[in-house]
C-alpha positions as CSV (number, residue, x, y, z in Angstrom):
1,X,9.0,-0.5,-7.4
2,X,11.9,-0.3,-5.0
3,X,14.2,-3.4,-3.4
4,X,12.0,-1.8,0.0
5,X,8.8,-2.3,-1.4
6,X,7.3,-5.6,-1.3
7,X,4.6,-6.8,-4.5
8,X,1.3,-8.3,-2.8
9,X,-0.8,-10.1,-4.8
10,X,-4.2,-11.7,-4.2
11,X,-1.8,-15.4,-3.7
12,X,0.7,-13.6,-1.1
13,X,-1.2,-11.0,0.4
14,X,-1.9,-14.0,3.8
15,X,1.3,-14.6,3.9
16,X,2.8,-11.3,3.4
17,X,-0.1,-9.0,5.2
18,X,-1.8,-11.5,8.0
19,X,1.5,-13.2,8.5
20,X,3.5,-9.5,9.4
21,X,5.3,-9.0,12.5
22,X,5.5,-5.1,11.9
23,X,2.6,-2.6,10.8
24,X,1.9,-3.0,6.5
25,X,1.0,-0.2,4.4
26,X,-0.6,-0.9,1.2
27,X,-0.3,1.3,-2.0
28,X,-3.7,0.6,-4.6
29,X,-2.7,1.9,-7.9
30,X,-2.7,1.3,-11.4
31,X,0.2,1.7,-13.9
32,X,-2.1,4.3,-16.3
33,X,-3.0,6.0,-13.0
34,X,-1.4,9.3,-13.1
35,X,-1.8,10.2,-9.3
36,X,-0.5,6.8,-8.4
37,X,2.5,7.5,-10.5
38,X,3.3,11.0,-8.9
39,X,2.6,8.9,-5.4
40,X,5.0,6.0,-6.2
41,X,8.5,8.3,-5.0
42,X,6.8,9.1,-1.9
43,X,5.8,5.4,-1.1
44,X,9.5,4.7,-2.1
45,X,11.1,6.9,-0.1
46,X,8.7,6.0,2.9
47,X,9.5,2.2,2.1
48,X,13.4,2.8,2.2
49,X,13.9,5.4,5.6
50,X,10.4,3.3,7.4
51,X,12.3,-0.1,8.2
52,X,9.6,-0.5,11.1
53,X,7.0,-1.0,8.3
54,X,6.4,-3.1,5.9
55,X,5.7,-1.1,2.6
56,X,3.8,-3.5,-0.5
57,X,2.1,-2.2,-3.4
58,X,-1.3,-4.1,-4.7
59,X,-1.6,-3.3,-8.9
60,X,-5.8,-3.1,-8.5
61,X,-6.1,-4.3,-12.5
62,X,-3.7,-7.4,-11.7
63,X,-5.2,-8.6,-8.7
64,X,-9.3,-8.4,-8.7
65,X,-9.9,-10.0,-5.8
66,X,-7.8,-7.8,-3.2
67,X,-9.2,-4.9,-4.7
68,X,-12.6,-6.4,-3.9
69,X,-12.0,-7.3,-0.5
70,X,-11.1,-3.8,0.3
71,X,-13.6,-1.7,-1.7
72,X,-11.5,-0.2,-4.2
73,X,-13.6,2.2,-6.1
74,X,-10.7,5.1,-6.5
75,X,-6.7,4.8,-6.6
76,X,-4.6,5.9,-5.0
77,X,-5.8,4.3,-1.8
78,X,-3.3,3.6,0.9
79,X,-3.9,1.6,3.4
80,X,-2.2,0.5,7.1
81,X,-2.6,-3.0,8.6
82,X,-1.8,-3.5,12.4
83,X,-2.5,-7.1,13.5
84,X,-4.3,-7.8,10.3
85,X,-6.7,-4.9,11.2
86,X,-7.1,-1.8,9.2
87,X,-6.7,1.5,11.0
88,X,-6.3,4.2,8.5
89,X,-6.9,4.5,4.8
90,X,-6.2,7.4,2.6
91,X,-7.7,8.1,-0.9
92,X,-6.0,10.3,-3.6
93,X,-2.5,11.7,-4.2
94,X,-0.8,12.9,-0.8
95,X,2.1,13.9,0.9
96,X,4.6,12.6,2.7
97,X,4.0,14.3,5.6
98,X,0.2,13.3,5.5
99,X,1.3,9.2,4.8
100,X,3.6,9.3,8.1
101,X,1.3,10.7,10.0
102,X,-1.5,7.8,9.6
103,X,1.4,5.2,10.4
């Protein structure tokens, strides 16, 4: 994790996600997750040249409850937040192109 990206955990995701002035997208992953770990440059880079976005990442075996609240059944999952709504998800590895695109 990058000085961009921002850790959310099920105690800071209000405050972090809810209380955004800017768009948020989430990265679900798990360290032993070997797509999430070929996604994790990609959400880096994204996090560092996006400074209209807010870029976090939610560790899915750390924090239980998030992972609940948004269905997590298979990681990667990325997810954008607008005005504490989400409109777009994405599950699997992808590619840069295809994150930007859903922003």
């Amino acid at each position: 994790m990058t000085d961009f990206e921002v850790k959310i955990t099920d105690e800071n995701f209000d405050e972090v996600v809810s209380g955004a002035d800017k768009p948020v997208l989430i990265d679900f992953y798990a360290d032993w997750c070997g797509p999430c770990q070929m996604l994790a440059p990609i959400i880096s880079d994204i996090a560092e040249t996006h400074d209209e976005i807010i870029v976090g990442k939610v560790n899915v075996d750390e924090n239980p409850m998030l992972s609940a609240k948004f269905g997590i059944v298979s990681i990667p999952m990325i997810a954008v937040i607008k005005n504490g709504e989400v409109t777009a998800q994405k599950v699997g590895y992808c590619d840069k192109a295809a994150i930007e695109g859903i922003l």
